[in-house]
C-alpha positions in Angstrom: 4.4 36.8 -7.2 1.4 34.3 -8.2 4.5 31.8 -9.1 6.2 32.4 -5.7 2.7 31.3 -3.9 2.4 28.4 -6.2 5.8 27.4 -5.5 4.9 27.8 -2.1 1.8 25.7 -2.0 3.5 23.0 -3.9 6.4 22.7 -1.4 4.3 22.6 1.4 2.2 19.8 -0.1 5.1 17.8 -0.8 6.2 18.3 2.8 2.5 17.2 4.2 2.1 14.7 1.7 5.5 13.3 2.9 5.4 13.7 6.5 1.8 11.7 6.3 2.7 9.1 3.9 1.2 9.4 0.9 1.8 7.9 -2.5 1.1 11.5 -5.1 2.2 13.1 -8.3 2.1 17.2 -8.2 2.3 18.8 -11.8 2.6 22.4 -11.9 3.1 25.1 -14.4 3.6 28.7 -13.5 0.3 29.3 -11.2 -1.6 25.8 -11.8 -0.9 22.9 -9.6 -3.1 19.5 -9.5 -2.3 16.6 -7.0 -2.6 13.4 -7.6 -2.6 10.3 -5.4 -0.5 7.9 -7.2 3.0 6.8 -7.9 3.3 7.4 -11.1 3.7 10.4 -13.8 0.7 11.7 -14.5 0.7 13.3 -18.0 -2.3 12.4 -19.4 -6.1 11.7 -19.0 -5.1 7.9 -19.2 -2.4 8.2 -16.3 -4.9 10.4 -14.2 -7.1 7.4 -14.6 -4.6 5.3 -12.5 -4.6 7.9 -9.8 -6.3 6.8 -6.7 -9.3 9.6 -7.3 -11.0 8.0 -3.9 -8.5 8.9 -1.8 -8.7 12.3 -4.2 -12.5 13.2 -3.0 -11.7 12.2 0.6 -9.2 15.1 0.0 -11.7 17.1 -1.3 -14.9 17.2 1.2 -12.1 16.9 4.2 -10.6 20.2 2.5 -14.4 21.9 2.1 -15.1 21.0 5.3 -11.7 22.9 6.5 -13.4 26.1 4.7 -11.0 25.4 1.3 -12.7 25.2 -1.8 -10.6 23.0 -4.0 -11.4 21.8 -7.5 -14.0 18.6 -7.0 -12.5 16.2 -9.6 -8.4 14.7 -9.2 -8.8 15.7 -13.5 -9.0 19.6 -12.9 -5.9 22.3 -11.8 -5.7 24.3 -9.5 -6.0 28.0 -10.7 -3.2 29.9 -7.8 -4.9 33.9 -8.3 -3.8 37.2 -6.5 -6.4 36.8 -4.2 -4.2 34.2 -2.4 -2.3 36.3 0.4 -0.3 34.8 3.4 -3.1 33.7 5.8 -4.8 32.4 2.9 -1.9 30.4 2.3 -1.1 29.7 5.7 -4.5 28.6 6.6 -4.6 26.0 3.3 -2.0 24.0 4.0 -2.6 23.8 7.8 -6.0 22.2 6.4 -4.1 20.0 4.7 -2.4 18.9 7.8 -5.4 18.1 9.3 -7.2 16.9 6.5 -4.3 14.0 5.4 -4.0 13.0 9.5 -7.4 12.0 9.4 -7.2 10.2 5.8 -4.5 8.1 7.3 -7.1 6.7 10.0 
């Protein structure tokens, strides 16, 4: 079930991160997930480096903001727990809607 959600998340990243136009990198393994903003692998601390980690706190505060606490650094996973349910979910990535609109301005 926790991989389902994550699986979940991560698709509906990808689609927000698409449909805004963003350059990112989204690892995941079972129920961790990081983002990345940057066209390139990321696979190391070195390649994280080269990640745009501005664009990465604008992410951030616009996120906390939204009422979704998110790691603070672009160089920490996400940790996807059973306290995640559907409107949990649901309300995240309609966050990240809003949040990547208003990065694009």
């Amino acid at each position: 079930q926790i991989d389902h959600m994550t699986e979940r998340i991560e698709t509906g990243m990808r689609e927000l991160l698409d449909k805004h136009g963003f350059e990112y990198r989204i690892n995941r393994l079972g129920s961790m997930i990081s983002i990345h903003f940057c066209n390139t692998d990321v696979v190391d601390f070195n390649s994280a480096m080269e990640g745009n980690n501005d664009k990465f706190k604008q992410f951030f505060h616009g996120m906390l903001n939204e009422g979704v606490y998110l790691p603070p650094s672009a160089f920490e996973t996400w940790f996807i727990s059973m306290t995640i349910g559907e409107s949990e979910l649901e309300h995240t990535l309609y966050a990240a809607d809003r949040v990547l609109q208003e990065m694009k301005k």
